[in-house]
C-alpha positions as CSV (number, residue, x, y, z in Angstrom):
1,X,-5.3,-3.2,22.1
2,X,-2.4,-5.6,21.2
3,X,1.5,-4.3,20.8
4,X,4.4,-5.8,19.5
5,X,6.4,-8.3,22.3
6,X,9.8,-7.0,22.9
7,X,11.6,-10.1,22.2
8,X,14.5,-9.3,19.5
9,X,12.9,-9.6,15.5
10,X,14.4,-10.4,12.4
11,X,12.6,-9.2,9.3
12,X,13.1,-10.0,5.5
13,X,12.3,-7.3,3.7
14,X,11.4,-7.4,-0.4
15,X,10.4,-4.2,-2.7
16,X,12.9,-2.2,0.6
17,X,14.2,0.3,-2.5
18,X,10.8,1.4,-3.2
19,X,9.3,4.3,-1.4
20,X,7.3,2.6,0.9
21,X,10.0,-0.6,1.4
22,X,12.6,2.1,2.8
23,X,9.9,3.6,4.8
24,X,9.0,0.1,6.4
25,X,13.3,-0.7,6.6
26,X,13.3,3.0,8.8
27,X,10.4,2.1,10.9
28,X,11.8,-1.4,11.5
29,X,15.0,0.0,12.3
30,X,13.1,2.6,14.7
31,X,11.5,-0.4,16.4
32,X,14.9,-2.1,17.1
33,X,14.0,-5.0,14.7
34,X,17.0,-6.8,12.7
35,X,16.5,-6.4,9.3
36,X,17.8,-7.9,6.0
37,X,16.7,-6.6,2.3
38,X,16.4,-9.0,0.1
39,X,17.6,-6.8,-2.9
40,X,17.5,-7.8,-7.0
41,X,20.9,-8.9,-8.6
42,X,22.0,-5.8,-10.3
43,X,20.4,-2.7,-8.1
44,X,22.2,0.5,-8.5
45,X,24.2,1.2,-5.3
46,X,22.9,4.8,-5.3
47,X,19.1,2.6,-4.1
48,X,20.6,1.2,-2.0
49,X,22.6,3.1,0.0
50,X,19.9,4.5,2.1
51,X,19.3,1.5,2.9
52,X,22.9,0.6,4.4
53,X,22.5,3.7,6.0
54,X,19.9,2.6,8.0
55,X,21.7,-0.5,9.5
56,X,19.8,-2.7,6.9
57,X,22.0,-6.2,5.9
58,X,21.8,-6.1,2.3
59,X,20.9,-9.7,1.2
60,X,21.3,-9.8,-3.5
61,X,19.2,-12.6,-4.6
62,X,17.3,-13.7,-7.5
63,X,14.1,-12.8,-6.3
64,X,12.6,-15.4,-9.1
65,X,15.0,-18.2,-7.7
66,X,13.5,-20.2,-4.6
67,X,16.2,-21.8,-3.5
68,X,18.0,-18.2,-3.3
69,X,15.1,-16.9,-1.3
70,X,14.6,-19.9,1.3
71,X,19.0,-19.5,1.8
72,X,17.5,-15.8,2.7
73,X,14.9,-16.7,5.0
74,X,16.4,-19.1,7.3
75,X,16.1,-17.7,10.6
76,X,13.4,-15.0,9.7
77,X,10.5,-13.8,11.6
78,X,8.3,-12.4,9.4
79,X,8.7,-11.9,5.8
80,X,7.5,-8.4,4.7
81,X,7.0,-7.6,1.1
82,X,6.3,-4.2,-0.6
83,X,7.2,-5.0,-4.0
84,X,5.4,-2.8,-6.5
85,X,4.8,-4.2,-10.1
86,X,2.1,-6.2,-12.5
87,X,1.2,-10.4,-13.1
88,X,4.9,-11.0,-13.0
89,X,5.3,-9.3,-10.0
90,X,2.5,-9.5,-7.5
91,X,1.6,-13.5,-8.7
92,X,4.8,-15.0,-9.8
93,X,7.8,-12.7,-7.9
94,X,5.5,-12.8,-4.4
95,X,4.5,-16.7,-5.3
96,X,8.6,-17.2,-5.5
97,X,8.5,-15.5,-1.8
98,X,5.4,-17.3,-0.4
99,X,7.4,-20.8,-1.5
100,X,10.6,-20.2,-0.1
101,X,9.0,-18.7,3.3
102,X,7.7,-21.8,3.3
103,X,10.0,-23.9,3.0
104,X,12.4,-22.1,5.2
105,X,9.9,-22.2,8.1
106,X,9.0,-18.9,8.3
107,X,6.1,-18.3,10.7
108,X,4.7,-15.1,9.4
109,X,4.2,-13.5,5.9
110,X,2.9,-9.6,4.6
111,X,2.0,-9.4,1.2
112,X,2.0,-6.2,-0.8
113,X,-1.4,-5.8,-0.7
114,X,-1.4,-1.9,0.3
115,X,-4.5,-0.4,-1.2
116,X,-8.1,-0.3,-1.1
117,X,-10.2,-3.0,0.3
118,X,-9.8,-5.4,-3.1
119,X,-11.8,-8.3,-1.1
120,X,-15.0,-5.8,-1.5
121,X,-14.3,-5.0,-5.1
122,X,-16.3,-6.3,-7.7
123,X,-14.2,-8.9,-9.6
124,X,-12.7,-7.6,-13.0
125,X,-13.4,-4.1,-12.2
126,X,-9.9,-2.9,-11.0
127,X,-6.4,-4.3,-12.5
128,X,-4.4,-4.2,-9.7
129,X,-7.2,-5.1,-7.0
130,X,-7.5,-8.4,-8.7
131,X,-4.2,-9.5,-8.8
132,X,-4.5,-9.2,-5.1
133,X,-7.5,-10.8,-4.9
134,X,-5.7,-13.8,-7.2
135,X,-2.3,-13.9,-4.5
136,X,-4.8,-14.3,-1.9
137,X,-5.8,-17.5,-3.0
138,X,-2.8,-18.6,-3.4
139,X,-1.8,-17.2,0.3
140,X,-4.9,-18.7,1.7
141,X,-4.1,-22.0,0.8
142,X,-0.2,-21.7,2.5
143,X,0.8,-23.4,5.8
144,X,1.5,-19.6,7.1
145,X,0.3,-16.9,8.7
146,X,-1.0,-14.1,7.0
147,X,-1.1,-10.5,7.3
148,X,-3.1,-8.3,4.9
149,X,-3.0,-4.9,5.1
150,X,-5.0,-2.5,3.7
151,X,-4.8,1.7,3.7
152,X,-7.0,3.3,1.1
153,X,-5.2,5.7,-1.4
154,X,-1.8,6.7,-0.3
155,X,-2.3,10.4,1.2
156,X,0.7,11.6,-0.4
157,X,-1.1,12.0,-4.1
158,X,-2.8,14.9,-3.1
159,X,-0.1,17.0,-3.2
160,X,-0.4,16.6,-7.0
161,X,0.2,13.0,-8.1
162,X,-3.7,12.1,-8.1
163,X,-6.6,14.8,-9.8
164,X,-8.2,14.8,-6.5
165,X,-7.9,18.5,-5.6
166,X,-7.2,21.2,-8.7
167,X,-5.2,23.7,-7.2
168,X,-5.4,26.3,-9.9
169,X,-8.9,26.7,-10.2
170,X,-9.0,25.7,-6.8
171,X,-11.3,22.8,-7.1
172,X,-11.9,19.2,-5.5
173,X,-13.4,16.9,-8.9
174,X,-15.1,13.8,-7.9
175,X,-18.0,11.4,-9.4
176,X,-21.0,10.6,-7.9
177,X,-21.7,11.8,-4.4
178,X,-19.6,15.1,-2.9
179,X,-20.2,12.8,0.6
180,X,-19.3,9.7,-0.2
181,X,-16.7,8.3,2.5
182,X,-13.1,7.9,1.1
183,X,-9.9,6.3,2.6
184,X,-6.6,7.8,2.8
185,X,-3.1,7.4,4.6
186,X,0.2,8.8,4.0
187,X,3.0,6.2,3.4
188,X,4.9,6.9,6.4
189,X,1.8,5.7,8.4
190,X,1.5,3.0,6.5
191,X,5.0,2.0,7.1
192,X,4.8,2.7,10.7
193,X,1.8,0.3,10.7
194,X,3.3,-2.4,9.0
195,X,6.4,-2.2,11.2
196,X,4.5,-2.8,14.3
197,X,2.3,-5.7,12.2
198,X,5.6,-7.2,11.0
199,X,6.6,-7.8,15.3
200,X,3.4,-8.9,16.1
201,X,3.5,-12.3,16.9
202,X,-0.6,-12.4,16.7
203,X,-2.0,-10.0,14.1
204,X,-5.2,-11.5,12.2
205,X,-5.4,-12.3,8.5
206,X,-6.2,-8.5,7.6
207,X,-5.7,-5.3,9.3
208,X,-7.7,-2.1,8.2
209,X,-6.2,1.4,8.4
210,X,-7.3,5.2,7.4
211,X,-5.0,8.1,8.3
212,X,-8.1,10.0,7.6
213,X,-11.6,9.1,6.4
214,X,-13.2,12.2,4.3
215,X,-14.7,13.3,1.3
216,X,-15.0,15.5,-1.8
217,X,-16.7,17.9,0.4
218,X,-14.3,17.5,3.6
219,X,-11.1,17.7,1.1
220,X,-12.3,21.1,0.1
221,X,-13.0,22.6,2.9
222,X,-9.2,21.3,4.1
223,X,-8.0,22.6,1.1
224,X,-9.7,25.7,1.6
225,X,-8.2,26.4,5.2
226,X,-4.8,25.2,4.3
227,X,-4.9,27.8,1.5
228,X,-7.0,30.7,2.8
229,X,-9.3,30.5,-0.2
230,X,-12.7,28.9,-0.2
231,X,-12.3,25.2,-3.0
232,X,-15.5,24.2,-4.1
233,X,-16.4,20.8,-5.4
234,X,-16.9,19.8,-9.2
235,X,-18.9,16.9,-9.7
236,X,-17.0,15.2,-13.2
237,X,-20.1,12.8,-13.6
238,X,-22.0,9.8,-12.4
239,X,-20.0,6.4,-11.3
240,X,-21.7,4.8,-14.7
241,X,-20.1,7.5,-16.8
242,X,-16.8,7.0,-15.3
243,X,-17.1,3.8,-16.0
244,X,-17.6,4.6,-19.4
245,X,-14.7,6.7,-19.4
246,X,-12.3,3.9,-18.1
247,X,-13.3,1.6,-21.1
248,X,-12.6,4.7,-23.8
249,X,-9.2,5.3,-22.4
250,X,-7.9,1.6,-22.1
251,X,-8.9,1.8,-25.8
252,X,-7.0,4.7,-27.1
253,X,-4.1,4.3,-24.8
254,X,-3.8,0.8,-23.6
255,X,-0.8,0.7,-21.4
256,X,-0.9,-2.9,-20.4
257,X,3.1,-2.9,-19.5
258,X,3.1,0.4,-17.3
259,X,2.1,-0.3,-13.7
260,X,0.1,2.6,-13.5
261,X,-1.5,3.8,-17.0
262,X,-4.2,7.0,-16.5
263,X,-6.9,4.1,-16.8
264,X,-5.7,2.6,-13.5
265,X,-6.0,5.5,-11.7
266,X,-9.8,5.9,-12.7
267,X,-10.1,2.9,-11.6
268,X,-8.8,3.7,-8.1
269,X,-11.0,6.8,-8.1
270,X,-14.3,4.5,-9.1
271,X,-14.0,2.3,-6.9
272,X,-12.9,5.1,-4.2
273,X,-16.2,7.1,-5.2
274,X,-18.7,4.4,-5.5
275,X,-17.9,2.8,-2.1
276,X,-16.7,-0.2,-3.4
277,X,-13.4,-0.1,-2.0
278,X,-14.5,1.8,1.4
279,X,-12.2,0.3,4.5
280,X,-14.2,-1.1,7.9
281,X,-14.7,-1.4,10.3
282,X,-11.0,0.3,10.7
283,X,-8.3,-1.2,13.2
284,X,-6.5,2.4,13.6
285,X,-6.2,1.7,17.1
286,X,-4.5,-2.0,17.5
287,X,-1.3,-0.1,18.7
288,X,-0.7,2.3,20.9
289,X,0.9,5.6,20.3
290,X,0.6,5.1,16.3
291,X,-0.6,9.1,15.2
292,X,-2.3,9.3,12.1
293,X,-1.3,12.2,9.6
294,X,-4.3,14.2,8.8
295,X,-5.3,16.1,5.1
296,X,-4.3,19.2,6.6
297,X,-0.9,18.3,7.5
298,X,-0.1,16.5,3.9
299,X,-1.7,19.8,2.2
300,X,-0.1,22.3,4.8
301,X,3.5,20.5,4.0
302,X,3.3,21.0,0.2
């Protein structure tokens, strides 16, 4: 097991108004880290404000402006970013980053790559997994170290963002197998994780991390003792008619601006159910005294 030295770090932070960012900024803070938010010209005080709260220096730059962005990372440690967006975003606002962490000598870089494991993926399968896989190329081929990190499906959805687990009818949908292995961890573990990455002078080029590994089968019968009702499972379809279903709905409702359009989500749930995008071997255990948030304790909360 490796842990984080306890020499003082200083940690640019990008995407820190976002729900995961602040969660990193807390857990940063938490860890005694210095930390500076590299914020967009024009943010609304009221995002970030939690933020000040926290400690956190707030840095406004043109995140699309190198020369703004190297002025930000002199001194740096690690540069940490959890921006959350499309091409523009993940390949040109992250490319802007890489370049001026460069360039400003920083040693140490964590992309947003928070999500299922995109290097197993089948190329052109998944939106959002490919512009991943694309940054990585461009990462790979930096003069810095890399940190990828990847946690599944963020935990959190259960509770009603993602059509994993019906709570009316009291039902857990999925396609394919009812036993298939799938990868989950809340954000706050995620964040926690990432914190400790982010002051680890030696972490390898991609960490793996599941809060919980389960299944349709294993969600219901969670659901079903958080609840005190039996949840069945509800098998939707095969992986091939999903599939088919993904291609319909890009159709009729395209949604090629929104980050997150009800195809995307399919897709998450494909690659989820046909083991595509299955995490391993996991690295739960690089630090000590991290405590992963289980099913039951996201379900019992709600």
């Amino acid at each position: 097991m490796n842990s984080p030295t306890s020499i003082p770090h200083r940690i640019l932070l990008a995407g820190a108004t976002g729900g995961l960012g602040l969660r990193i900024a807390r857990e940063l803070r938490e860890r005694g880290a210095s930390v500076t938010a590299a914020i967009r010209l024009g943010t609304a005080p009221v995002r970030v404000e939690p933020l000040t709260a926290l400690g956190v220096e707030i840095r406004d730059v043109d995140l699309d402006d190198v020369a703004q962005v190297t002025a930000a990372c002199l001194g740096v440690d690690c540069l940490v970013s959890a921006l959350n967006g499309l091409q523009h975003t993940i390949l040109g606002t992250q490319s802007v980053l890489l370049d001026a962490a460069v360039a400003a000598g920083v040693p140490r870089f964590i992309p947003s790559d928070f999500s299922l494991d995109f290097t197993r993926t089948p190329p052109g399968s998944n939106r959002n997994m490919d512009l991943r896989r694309a940054f990585k190329e461009r990462l790979d081929g930096a003069p810095i170290q890399a940190t990828s990190i990847l946690n599944g499906a963020f935990m959190d959805m259960l509770t009603g963002q993602a059509p994993f687990i019906l709570f009316g009818p009291r039902r857990v949908i999925h396609w394919g197998d009812a036993d298939q292995p799938v990868d989950f961890t809340t954000m706050d573990d995620t964040a926690a994780y990432t914190a400790a990455v982010a002051m680890d002078p030696t972490p390898p080029r991609t960490l793996r991390i599941a809060g919980e590994v389960t299944s349709a089968r294993d969600l219901a019968a969670s659901a079903g003792a958080v609840a005190g009702r039996p949840f069945k499972t509800l098998r939707v379809g095969g992986i091939g008619l999903l599939g088919g279903m993904i291609k319909l709905t890009r159709l009729v409702a395209p949604g090629k601006d929104d980050v997150f359009p009800p195809w995307q989500g399919m897709q998450y749930m494909r690659d989820m159910y046909s083991g595509d995008g299955k995490l391993g071997p996991l690295d739960n255990d690089r630090y000590p005294g991290m405590r992963w948030t289980t099913v039951r304790e996201v379900l019992s909360a709600r």
